[in-house]
mmCIF file as Biopython writes it, N, C-alpha, C and O atoms, coordinates in Angstrom:
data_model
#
loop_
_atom_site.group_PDB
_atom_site.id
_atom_site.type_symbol
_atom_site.label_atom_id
_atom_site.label_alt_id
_atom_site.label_comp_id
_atom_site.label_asym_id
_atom_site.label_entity_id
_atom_site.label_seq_id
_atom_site.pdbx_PDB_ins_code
_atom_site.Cartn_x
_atom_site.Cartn_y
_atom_site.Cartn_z
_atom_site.occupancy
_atom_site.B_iso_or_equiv
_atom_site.auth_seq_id
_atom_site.auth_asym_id
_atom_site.pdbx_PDB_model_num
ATOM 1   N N  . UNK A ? 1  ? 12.486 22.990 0.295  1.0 0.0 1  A 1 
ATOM 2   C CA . UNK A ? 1  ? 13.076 21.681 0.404  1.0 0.0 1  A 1 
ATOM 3   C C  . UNK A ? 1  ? 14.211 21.599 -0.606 1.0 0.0 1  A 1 
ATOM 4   O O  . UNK A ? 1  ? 13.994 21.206 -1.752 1.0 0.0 1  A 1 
ATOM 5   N N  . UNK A ? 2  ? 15.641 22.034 -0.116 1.0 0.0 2  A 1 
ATOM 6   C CA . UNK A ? 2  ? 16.753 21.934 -1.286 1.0 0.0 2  A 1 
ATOM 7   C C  . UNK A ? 2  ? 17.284 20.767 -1.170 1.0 0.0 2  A 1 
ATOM 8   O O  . UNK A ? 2  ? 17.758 20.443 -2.258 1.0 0.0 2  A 1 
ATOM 9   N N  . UNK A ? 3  ? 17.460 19.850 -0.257 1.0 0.0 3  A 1 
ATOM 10  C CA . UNK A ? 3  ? 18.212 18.916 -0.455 1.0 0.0 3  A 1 
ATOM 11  C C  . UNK A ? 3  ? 17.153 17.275 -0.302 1.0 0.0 3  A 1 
ATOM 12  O O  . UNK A ? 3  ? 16.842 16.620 0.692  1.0 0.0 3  A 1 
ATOM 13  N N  . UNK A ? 4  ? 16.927 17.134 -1.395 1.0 0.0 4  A 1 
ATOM 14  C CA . UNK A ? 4  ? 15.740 15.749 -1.136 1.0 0.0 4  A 1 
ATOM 15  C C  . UNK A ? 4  ? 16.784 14.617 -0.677 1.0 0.0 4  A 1 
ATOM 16  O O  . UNK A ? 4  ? 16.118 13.601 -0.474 1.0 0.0 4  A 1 
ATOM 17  N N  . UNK A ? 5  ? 17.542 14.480 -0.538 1.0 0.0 5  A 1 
ATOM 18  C CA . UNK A ? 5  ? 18.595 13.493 -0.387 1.0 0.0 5  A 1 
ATOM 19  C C  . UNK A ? 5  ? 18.953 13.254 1.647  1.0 0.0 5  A 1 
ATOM 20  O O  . UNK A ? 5  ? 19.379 12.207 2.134  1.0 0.0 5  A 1 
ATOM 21  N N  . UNK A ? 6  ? 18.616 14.553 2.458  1.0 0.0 6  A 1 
ATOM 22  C CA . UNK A ? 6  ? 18.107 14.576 3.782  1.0 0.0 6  A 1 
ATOM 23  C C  . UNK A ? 6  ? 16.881 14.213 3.831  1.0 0.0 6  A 1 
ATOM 24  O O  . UNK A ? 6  ? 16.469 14.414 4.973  1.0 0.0 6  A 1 
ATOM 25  N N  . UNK A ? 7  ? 15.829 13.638 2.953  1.0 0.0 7  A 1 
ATOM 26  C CA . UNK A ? 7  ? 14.362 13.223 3.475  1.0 0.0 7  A 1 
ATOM 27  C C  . UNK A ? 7  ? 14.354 11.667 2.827  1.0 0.0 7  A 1 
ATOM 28  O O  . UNK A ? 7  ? 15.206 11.254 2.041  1.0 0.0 7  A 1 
ATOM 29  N N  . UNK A ? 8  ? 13.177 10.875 3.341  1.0 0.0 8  A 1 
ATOM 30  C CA . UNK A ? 8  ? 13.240 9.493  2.912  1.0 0.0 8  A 1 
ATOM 31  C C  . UNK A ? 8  ? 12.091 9.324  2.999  1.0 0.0 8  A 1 
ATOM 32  O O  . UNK A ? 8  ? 11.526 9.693  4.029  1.0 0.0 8  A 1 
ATOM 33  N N  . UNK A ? 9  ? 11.326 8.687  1.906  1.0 0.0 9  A 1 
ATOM 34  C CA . UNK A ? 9  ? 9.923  8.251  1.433  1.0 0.0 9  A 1 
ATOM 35  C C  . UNK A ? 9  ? 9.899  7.277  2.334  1.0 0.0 9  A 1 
ATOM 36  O O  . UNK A ? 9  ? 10.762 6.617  2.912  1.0 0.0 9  A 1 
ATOM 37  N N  . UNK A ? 10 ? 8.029  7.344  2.341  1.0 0.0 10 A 1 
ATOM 38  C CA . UNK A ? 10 ? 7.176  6.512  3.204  1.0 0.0 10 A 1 
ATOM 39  C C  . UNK A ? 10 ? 7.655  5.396  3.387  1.0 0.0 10 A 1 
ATOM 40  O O  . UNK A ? 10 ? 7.835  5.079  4.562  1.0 0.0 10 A 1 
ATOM 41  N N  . UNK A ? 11 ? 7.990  4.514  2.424  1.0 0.0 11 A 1 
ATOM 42  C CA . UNK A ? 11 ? 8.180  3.320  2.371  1.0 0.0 11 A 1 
ATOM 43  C C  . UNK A ? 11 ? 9.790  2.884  2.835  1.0 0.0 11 A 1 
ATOM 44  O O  . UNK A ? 11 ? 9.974  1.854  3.485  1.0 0.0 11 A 1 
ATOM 45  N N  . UNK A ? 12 ? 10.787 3.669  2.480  1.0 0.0 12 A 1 
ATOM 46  C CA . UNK A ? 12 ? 11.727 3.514  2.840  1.0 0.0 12 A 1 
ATOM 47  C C  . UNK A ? 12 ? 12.331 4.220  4.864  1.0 0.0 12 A 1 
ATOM 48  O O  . UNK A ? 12 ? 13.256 3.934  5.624  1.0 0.0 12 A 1 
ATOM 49  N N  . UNK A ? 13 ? 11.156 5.175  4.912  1.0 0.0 13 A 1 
ATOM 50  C CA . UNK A ? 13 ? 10.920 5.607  6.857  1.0 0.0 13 A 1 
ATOM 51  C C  . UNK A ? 13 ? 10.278 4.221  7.009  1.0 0.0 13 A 1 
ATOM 52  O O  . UNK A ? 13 ? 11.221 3.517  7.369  1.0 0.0 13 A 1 
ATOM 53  N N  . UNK A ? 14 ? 9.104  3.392  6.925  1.0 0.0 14 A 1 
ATOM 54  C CA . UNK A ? 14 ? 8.957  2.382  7.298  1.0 0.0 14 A 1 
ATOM 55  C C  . UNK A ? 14 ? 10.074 1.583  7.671  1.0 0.0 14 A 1 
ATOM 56  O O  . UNK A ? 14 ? 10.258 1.239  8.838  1.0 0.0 14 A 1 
ATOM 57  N N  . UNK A ? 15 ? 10.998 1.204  6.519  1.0 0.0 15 A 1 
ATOM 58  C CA . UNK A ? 15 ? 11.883 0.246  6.378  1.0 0.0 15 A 1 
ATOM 59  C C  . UNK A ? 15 ? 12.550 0.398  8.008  1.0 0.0 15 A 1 
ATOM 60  O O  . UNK A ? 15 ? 12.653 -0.376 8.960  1.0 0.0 15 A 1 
ATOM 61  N N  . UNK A ? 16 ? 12.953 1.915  7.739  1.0 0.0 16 A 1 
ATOM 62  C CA . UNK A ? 16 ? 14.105 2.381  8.377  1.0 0.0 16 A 1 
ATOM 63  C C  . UNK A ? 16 ? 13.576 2.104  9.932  1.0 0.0 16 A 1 
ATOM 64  O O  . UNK A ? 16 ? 14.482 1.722  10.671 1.0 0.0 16 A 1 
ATOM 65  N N  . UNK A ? 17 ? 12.278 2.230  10.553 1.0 0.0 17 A 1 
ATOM 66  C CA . UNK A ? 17 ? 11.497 2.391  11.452 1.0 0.0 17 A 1 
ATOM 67  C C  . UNK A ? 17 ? 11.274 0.622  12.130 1.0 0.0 17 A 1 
ATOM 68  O O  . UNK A ? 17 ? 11.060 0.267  13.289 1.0 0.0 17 A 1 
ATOM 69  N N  . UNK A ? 18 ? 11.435 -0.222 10.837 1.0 0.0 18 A 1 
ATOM 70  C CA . UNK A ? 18 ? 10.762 -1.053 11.510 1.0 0.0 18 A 1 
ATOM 71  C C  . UNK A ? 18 ? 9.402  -1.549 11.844 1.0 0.0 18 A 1 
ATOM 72  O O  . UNK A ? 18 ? 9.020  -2.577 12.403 1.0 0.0 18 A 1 
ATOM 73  N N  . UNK A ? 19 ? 8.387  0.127  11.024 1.0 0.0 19 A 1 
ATOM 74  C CA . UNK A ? 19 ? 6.704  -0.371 11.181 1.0 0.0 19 A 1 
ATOM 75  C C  . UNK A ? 19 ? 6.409  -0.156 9.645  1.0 0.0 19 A 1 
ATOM 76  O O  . UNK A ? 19 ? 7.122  0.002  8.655  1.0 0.0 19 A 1 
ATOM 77  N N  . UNK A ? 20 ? 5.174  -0.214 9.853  1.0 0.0 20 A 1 
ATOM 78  C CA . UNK A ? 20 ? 4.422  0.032  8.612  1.0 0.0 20 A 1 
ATOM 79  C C  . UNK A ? 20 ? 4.311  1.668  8.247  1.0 0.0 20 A 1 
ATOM 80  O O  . UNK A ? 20 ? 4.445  2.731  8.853  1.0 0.0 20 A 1 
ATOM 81  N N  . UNK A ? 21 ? 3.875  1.074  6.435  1.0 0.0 21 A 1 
ATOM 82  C CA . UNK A ? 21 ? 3.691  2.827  6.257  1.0 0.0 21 A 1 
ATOM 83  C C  . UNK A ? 21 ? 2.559  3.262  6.882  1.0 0.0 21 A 1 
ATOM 84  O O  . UNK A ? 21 ? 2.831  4.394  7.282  1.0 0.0 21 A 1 
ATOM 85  N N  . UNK A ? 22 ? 1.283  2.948  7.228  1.0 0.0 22 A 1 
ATOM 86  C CA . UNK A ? 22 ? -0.096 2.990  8.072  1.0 0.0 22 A 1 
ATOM 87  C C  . UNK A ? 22 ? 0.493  3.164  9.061  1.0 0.0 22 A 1 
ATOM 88  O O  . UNK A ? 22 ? -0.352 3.744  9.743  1.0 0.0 22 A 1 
ATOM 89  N N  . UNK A ? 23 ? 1.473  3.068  9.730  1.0 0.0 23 A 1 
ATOM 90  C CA . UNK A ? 23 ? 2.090  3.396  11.050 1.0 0.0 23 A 1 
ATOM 91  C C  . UNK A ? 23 ? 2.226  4.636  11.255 1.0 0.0 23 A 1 
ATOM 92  O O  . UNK A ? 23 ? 1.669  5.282  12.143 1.0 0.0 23 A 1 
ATOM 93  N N  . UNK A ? 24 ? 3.145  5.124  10.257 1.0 0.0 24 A 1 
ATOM 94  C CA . UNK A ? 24 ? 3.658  6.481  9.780  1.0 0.0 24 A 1 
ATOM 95  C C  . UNK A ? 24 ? 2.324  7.458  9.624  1.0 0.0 24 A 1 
ATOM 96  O O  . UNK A ? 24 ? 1.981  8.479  10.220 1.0 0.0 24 A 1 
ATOM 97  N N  . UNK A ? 25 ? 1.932  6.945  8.916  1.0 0.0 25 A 1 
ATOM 98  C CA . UNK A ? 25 ? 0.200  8.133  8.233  1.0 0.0 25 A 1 
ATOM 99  C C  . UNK A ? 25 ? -0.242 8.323  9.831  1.0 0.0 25 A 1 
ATOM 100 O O  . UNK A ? 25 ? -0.505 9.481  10.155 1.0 0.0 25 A 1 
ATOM 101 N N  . UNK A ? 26 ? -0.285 7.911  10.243 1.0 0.0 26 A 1 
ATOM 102 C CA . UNK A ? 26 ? -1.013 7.510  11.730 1.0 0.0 26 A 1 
ATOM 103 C C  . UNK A ? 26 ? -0.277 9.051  12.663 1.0 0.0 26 A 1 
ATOM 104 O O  . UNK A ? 26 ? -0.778 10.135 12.962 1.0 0.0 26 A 1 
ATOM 105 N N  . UNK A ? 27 ? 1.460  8.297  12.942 1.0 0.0 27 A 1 
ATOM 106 C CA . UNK A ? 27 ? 1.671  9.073  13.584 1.0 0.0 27 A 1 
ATOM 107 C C  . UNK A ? 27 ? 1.626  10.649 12.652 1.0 0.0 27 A 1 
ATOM 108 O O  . UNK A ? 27 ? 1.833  11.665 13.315 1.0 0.0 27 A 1 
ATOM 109 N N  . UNK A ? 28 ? 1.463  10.740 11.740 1.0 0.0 28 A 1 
ATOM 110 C CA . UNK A ? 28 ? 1.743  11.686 11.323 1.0 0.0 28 A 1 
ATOM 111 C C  . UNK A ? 28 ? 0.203  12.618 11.324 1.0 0.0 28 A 1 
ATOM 112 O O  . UNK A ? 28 ? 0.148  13.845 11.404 1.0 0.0 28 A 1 
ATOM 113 N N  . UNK A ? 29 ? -0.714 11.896 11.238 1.0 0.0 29 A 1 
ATOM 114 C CA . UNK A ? 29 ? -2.123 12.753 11.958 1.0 0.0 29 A 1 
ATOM 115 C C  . UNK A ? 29 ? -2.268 12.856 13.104 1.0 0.0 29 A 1 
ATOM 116 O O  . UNK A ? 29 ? -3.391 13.186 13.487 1.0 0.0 29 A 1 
ATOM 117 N N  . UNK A ? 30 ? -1.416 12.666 13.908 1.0 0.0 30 A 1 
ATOM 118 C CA . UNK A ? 30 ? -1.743 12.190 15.571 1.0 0.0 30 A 1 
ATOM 119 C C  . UNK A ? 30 ? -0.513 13.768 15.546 1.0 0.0 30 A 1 
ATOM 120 O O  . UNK A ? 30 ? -0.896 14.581 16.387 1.0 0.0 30 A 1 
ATOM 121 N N  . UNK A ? 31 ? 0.099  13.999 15.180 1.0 0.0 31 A 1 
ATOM 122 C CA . UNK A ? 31 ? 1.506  15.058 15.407 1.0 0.0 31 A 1 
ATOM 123 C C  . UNK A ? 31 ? 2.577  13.999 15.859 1.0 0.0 31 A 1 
ATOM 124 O O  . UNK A ? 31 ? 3.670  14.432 16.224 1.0 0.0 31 A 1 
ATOM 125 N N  . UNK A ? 32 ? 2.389  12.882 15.864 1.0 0.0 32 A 1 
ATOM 126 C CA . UNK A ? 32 ? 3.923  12.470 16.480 1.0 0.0 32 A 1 
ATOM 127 C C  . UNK A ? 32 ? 5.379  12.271 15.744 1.0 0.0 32 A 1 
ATOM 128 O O  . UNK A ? 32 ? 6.541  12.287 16.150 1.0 0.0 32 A 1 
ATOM 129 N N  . UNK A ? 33 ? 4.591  12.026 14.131 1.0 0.0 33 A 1 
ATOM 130 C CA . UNK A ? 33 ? 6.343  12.342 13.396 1.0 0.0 33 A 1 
ATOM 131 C C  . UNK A ? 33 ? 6.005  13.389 12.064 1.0 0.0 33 A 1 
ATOM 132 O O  . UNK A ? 33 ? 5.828  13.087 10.884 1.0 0.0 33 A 1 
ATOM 133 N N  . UNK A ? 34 ? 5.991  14.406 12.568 1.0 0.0 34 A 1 
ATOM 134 C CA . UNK A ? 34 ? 6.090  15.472 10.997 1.0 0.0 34 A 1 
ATOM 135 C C  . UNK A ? 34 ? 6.346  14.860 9.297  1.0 0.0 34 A 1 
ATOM 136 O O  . UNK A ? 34 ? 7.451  14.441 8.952  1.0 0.0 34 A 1 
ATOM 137 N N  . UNK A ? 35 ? 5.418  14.887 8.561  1.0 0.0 35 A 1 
ATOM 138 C CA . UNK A ? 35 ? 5.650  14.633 7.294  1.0 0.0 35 A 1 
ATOM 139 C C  . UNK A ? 35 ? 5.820  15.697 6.334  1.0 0.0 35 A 1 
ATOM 140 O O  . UNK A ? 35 ? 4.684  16.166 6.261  1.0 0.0 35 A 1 
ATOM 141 N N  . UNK A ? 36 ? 6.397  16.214 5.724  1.0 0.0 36 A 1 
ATOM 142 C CA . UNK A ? 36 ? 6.803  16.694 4.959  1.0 0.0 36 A 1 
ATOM 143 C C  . UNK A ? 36 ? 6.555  16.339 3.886  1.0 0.0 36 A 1 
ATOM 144 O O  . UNK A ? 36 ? 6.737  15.126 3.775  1.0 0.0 36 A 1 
ATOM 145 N N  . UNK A ? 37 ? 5.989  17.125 2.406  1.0 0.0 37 A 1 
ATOM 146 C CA . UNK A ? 37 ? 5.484  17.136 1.059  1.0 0.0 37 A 1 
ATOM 147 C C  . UNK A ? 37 ? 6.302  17.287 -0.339 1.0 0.0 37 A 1 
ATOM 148 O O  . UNK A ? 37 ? 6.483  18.367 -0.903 1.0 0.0 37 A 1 
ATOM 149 N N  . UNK A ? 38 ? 6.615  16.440 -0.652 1.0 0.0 38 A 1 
ATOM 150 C CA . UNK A ? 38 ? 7.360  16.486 -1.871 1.0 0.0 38 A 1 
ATOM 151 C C  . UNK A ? 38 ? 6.569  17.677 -2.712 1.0 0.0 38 A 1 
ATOM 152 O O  . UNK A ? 38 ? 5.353  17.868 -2.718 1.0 0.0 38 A 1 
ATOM 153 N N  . UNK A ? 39 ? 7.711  18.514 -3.505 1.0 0.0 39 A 1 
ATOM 154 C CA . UNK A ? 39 ? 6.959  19.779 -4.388 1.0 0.0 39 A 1 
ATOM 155 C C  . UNK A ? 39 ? 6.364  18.815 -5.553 1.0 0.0 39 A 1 
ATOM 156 O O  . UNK A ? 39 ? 5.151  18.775 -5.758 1.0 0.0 39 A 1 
ATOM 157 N N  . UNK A ? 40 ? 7.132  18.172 -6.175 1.0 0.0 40 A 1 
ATOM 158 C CA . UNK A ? 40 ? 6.653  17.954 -7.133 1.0 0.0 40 A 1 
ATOM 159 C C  . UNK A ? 40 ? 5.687  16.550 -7.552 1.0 0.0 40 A 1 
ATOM 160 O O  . UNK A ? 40 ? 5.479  16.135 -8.692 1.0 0.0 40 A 1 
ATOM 161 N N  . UNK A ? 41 ? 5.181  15.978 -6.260 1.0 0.0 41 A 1 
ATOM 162 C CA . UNK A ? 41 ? 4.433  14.897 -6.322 1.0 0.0 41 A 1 
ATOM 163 C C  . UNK A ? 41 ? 3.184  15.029 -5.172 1.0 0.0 41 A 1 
ATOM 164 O O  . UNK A ? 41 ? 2.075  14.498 -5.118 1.0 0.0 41 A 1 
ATOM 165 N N  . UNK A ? 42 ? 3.648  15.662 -4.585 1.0 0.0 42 A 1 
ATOM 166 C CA . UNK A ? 42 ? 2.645  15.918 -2.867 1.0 0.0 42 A 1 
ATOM 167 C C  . UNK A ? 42 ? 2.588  14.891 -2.005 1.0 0.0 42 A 1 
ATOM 168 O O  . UNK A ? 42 ? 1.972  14.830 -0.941 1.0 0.0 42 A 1 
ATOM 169 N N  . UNK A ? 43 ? 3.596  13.697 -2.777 1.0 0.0 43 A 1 
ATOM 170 C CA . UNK A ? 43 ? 4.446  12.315 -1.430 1.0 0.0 43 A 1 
ATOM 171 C C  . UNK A ? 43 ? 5.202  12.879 -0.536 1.0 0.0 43 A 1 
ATOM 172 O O  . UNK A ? 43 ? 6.141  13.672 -0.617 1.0 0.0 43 A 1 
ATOM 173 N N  . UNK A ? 44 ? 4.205  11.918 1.087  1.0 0.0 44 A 1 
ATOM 174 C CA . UNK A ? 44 ? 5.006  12.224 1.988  1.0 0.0 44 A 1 
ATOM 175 C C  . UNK A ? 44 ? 6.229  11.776 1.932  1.0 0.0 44 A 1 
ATOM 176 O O  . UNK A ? 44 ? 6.588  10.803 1.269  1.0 0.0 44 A 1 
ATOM 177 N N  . UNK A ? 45 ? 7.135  12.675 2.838  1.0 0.0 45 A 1 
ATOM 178 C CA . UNK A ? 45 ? 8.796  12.763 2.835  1.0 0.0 45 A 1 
ATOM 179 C C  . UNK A ? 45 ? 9.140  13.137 4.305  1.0 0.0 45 A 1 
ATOM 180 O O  . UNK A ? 45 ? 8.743  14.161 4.861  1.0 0.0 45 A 1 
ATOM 181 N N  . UNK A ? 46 ? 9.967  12.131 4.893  1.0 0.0 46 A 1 
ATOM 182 C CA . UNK A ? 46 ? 10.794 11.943 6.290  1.0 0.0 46 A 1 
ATOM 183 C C  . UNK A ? 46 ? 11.926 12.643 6.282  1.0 0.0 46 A 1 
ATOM 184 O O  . UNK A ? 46 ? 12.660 12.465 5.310  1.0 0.0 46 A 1 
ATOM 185 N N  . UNK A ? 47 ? 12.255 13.375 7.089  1.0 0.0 47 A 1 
ATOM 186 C CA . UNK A ? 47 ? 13.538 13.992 7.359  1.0 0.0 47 A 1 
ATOM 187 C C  . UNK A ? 47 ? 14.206 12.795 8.132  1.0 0.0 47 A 1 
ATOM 188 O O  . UNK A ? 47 ? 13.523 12.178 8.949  1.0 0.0 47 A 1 
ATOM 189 N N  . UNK A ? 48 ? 15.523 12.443 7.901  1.0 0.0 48 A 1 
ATOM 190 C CA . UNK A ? 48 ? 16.219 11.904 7.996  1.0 0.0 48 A 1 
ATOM 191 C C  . UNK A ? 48 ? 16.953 12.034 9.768  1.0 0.0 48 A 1 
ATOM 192 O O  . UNK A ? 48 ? 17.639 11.186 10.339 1.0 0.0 48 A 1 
ATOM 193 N N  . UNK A ? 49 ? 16.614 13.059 10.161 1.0 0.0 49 A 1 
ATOM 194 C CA . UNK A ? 49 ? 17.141 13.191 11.045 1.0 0.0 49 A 1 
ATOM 195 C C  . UNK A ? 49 ? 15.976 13.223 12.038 1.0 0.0 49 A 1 
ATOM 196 O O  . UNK A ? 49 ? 16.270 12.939 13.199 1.0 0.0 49 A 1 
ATOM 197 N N  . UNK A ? 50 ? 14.712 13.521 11.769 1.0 0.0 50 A 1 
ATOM 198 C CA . UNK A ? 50 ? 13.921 13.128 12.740 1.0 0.0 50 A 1 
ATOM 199 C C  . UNK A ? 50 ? 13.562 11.564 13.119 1.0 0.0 50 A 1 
ATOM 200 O O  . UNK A ? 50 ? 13.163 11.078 14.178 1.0 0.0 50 A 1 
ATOM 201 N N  . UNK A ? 51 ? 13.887 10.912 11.726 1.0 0.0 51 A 1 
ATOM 202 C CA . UNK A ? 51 ? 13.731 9.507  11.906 1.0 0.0 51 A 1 
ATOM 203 C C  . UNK A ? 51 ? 14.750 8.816  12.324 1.0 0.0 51 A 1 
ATOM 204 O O  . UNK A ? 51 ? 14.504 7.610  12.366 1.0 0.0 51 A 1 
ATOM 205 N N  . UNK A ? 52 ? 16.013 9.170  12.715 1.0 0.0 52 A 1 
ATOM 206 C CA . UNK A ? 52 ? 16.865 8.826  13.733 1.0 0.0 52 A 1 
ATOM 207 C C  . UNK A ? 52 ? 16.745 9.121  15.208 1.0 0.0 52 A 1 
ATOM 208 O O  . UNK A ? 52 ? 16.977 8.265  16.062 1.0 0.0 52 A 1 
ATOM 209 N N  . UNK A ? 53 ? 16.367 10.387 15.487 1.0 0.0 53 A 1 
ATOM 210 C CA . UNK A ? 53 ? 15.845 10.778 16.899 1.0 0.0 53 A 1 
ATOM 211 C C  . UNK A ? 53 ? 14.913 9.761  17.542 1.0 0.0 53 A 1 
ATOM 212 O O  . UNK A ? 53 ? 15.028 9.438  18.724 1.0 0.0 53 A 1 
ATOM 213 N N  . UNK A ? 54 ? 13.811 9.174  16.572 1.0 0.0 54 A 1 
ATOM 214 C CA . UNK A ? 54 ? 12.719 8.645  16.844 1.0 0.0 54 A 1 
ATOM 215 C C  . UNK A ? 54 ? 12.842 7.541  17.144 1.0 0.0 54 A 1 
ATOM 216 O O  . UNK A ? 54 ? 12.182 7.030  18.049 1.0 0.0 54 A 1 
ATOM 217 N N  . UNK A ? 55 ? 14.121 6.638  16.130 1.0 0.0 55 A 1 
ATOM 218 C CA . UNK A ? 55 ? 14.466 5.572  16.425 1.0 0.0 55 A 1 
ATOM 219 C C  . UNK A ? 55 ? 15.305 5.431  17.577 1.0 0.0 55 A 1 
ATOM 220 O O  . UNK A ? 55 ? 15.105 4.541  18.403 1.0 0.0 55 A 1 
ATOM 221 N N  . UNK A ? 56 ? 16.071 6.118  17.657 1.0 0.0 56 A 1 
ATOM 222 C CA . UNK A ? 56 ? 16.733 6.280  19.648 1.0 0.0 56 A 1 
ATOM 223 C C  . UNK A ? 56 ? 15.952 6.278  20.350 1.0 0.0 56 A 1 
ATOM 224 O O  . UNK A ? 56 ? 16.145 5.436  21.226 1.0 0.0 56 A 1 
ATOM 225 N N  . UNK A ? 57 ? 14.587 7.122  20.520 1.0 0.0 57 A 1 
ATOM 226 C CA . UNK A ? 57 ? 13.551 7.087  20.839 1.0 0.0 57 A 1 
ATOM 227 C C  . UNK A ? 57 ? 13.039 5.718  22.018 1.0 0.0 57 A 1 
ATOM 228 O O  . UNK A ? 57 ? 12.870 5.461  23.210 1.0 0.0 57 A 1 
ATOM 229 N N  . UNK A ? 58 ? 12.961 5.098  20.508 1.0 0.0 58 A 1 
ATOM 230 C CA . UNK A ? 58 ? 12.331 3.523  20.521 1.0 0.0 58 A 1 
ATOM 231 C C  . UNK A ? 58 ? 13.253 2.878  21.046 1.0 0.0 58 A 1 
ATOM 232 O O  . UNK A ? 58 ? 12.951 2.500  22.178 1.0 0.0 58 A 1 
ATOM 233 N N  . UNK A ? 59 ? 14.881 2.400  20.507 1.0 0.0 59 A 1 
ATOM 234 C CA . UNK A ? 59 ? 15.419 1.852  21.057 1.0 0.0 59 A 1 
ATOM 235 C C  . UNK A ? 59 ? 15.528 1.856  22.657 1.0 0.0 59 A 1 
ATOM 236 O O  . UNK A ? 59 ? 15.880 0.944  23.405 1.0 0.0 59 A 1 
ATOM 237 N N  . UNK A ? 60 ? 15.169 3.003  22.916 1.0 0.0 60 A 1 
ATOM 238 C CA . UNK A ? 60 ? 15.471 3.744  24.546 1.0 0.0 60 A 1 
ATOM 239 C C  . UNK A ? 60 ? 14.507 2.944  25.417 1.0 0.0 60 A 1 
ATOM 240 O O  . UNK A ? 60 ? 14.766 2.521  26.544 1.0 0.0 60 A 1 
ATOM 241 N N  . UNK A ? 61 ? 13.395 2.795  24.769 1.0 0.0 61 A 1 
ATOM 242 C CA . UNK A ? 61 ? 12.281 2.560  25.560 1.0 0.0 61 A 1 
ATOM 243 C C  . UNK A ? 61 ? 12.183 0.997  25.657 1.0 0.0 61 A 1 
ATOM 244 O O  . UNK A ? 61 ? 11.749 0.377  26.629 1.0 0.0 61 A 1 
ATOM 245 N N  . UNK A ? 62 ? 12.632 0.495  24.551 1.0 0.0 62 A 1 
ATOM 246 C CA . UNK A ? 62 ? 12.863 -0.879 24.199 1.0 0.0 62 A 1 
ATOM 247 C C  . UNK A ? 62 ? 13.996 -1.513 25.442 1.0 0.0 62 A 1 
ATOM 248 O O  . UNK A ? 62 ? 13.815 -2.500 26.155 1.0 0.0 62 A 1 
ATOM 249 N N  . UNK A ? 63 ? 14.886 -0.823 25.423 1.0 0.0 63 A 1 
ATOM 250 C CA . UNK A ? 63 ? 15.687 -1.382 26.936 1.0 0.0 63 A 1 
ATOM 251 C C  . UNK A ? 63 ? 15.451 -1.391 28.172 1.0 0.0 63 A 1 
ATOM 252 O O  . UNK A ? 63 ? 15.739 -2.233 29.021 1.0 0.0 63 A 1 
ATOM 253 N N  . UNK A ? 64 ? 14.625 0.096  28.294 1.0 0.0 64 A 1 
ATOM 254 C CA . UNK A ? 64 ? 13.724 0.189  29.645 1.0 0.0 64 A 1 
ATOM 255 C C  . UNK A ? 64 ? 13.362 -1.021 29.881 1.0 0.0 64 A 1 
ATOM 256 O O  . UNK A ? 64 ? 13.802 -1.427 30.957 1.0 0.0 64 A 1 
ATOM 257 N N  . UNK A ? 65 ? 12.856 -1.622 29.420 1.0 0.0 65 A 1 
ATOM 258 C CA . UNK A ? 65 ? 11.214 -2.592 29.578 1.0 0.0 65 A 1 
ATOM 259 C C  . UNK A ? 65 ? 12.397 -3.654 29.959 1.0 0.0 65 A 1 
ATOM 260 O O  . UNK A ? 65 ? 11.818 -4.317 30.820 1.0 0.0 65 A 1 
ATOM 261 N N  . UNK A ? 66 ? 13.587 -4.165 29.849 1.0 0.0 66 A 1 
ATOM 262 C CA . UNK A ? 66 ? 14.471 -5.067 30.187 1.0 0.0 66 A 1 
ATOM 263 C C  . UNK A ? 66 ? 14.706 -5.587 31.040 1.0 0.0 66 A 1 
ATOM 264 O O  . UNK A ? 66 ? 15.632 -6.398 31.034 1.0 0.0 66 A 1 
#
């Protein structure tokens, strides 16, 4: 993990997401959004770019239903 500045803590993927961090833990035992381990704390950590995919994702599905 060289660049911590491409990943975003629990709380701030929430933000970004729109759910809770219990949301996140969730999908993240279920396999639906990969968490990633900080070296030096063992806090989960969001890649930045999966949590944009995810949110297109959502938005996508969110218009469907329209």
């Amino acid at each position: 993990m060289k660049n911590l500045k491409s990943y975003m803590t629990i709380s701030e993927a929430a933000r970004f997401l729109g759910v809770t961090e219990m949301t996140l833990r969730r999908w993240d035992k279920a396999g639906k959004l990969k968490a990633y381990r900080n070296p030096v704390n063992d806090y989960r950590l969001y890649r930045r770019s999966d949590l944009k995919a995810l949110l297109g994702k959502i938005q996508q599905r969110g218009s469907k239903k329209r």
